[in-house]
C-alpha positions in Angstrom: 0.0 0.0 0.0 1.3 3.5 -0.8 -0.1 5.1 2.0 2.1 3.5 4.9 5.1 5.2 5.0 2.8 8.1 5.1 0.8 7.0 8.2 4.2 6.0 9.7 5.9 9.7 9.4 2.6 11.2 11.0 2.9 8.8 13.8 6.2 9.4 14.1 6.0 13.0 14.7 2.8 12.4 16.7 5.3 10.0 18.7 8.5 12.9 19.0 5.7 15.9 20.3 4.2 13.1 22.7 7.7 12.6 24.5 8.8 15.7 24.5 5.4 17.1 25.8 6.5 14.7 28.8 7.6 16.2 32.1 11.1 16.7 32.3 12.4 15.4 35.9 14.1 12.2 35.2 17.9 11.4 34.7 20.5 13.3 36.8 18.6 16.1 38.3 17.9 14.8 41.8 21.9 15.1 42.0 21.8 19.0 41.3 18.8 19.7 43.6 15.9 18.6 41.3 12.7 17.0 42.4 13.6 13.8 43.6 9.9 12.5 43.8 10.5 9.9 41.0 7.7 7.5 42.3 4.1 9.4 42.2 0.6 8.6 40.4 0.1 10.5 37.5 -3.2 12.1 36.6 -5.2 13.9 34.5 -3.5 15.1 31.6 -0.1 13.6 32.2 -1.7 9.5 32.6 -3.3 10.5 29.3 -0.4 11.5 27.5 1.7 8.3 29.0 -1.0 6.1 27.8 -0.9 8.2 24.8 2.3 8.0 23.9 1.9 4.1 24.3 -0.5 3.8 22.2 1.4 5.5 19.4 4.7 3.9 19.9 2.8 0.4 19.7 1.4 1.5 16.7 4.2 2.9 15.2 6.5 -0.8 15.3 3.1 -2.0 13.8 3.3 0.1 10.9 6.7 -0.3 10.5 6.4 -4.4 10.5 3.7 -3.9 8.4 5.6 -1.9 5.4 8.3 -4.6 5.8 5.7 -7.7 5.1 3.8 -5.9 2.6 7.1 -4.0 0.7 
């Protein structure tokens, strides 16, 4: 089909502003006086973004494995 790769590159950027729309908070921070609260319930917005960005990062290897069995 000639419209995967096209599904897969607007997943894909779906996929890049999903992470990056993340909170930041992770990594190294807590060393240099960051939040250190790395183990809290997300809500609202933020579990609908991570479930989100699930979503479209199972659908993007889909799409991907599909373009390779149909190509």
């Amino acid at each position: 089909m000639r419209y995967l790769p096209f599904a897969q590159i607007i997943v894909s950027v779906l996929l890049v502003a999903a992470i990056l729309l993340q909170r930041q908070g992770t990594g190294l921070s807590g060393v240099f006086g960051g939040e250190g609260n790395a183990y809290r319930t997300k809500r609202g917005f933020e579990k609908m973004l991570f479930i989100g960005t699930i979503i479209l990062a199972v659908l993007f290897v889909a799409l991907g494995i599909a373009n390779v069995v149909i190509h």
